[in-house]
N, C-alpha and C positions, 0 to 999 in steps of 0.2 A: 909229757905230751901224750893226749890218747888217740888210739886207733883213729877213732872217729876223724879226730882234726887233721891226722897226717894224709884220710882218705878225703876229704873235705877240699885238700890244698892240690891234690894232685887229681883228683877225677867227682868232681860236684855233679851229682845228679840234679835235674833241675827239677823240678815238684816233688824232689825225693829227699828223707832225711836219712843217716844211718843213726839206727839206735845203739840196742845192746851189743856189747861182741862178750865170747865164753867161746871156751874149749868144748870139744866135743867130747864123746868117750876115745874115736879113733886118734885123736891128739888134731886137730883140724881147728884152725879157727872161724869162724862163724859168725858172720855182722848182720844181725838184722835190719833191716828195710823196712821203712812204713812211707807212705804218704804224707806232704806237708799236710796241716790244716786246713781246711775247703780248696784245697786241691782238688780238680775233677779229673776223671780220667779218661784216658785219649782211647780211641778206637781202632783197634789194630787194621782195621778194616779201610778206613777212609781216611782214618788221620783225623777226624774231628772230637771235640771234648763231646762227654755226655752222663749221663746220671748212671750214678753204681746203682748197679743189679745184686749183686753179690760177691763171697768171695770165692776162690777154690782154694785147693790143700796146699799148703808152704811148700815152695822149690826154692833147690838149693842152684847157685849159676857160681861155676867156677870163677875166679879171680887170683888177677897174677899174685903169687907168691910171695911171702914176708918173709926173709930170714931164714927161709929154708921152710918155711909152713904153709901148708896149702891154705888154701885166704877163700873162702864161701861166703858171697850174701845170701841172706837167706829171706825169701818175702813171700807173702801167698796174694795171688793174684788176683786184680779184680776186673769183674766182668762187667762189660758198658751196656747199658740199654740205651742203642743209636737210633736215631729215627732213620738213619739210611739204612744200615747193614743187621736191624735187629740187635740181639743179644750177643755179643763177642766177648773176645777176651781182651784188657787193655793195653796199649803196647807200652813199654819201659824203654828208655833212653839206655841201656849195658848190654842189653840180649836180644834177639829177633826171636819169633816162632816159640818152638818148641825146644830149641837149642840150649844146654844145660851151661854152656860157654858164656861166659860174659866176651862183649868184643875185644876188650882187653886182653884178656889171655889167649886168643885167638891168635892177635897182633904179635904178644911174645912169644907164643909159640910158633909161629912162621918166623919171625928172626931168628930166633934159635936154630930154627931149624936151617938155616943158611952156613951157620957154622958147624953145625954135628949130622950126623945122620939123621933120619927120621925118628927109628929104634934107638937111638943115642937120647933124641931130645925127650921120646915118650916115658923113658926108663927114669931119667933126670928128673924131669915134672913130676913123677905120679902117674900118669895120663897113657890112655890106646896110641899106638900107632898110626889107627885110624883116627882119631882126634886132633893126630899132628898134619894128616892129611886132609882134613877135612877143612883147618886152618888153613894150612897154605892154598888150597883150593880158594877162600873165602878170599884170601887177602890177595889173588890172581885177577880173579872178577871183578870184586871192588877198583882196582888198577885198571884192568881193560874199559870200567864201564868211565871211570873221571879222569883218563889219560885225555892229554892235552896234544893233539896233532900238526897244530896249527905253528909256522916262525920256521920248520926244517928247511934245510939246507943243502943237508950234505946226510947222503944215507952208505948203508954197506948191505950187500946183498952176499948170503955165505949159504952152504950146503954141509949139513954134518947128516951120518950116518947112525940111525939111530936105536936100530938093533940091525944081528944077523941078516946075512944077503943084499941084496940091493934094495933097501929101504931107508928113505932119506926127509931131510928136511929141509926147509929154506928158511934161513932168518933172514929178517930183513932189521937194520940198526940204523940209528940217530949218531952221526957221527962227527955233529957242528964242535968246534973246539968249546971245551969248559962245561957240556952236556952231550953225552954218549950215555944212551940206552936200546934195549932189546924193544922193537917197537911190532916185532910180531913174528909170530911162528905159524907156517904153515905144512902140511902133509908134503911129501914127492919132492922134487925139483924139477917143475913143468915152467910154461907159461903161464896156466892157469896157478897155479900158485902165487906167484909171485904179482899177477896180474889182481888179485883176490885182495893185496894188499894194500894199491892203488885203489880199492872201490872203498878203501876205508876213511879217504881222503876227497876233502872237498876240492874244487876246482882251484882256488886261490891258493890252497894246501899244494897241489900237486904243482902249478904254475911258479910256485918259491922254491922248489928244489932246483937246483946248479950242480951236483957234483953225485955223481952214482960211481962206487969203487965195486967192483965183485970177480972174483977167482974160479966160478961156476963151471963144472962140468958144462960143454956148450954155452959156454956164457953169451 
């Protein structure tokens, strides 16, 4: 079976083929990327299709790891001529911006990094510290921005300490039986905190909760 197919069955690019894969000199493997056939390409700008301008020079975009081998697609990108936004660069279904990370490896490098250190995970991969961080940051946002608020029931409000002197926090948790999660963290342990996390919540949100547990200093 080759690379191609095994990259095919588990992460399909949609307007995308993978071509070649070859080693590198660093011992790296490297899968080229091209565009289907009259495929056009999107605009990073607006999201709509529009006629290539040109290309720019090959970037390589990390990809989760094979067998212990660091795994590179490698493709050179192309620039859209939009009638909205001008001349851009095209957006890709694996990577956003500028970001050499495909989402993927982003993804396993934030789990990973729930079981080892940060420096544990960067050392393991290949990869910065700040790269481990930079994932987990990604896969925090992404979370906060398509979290689902709506059906709560039953929350917990707690305070931990979270460096030196009187400096704290408030979590506030989801605590319905059979779904328990962290539904937010805020600064202190004020009113205003905790109040900060109610305006996250719509009226119907707020009117279905029954059941507040919390152990707070001045609770």
């Amino acid at each position: 079976m080759q690379i191609q197919t095994i990259l095919n069955r588990v992460e399909k690019q949609k307007g995308f083929v993978y071509s070649k894969a070859s080693f590198n000199k660093k011992g790296e493997l490297e899968i080229e990327v091209r565009p289907r056939s009259n495929s056009r390409a999107i605009c990073s700008g607006c999201g709509k299709k529009g006629s290539t301008y040109d290309h720019s020079s090959v970037r390589q975009f990390q990809f989760v790891p094979l067998w212990g081998i660091a795994v590179f697609l490698v493709y050179s990108m192309r620039r859209v001529n939009c009638k909205e936004c001008g001349v851009t660069t095209e957006r890709v279904p694996w990577a956003c911006g500028k970001n050499q990370h495909t989402y993927s490896f982003r993804l396993f490098l934030a789990t990973w990094a729930k079981r080892m250190s940060w420096k544990e995970t960067a050392t393991v991969f290949s990869t910065s510290w700040d790269s481990v961080y930079r994932a987990v940051q990604w896969v925090v946002h992404w979370g906060i921005a398509h979290r689902e608020l709506s059906g709560i029931e039953s929350i917990g409000i707690d305070e931990i300490q979270h460096r030196r002197g009187h400096h704290y926090l408030t979590l506030v948790y989801q605590l319905d039986q059979g779904y328990k999660r962290l539904l937010c963290v805020r600064k202190e342990r004020t009113e205003a905190s905790l109040s900060s996390f109610f305006n996250l919540l719509d009226a119907d949100a707020i009117k279905g909760i029954k059941y507040a547990c919390t152990d707070m200093w001045q609770a």
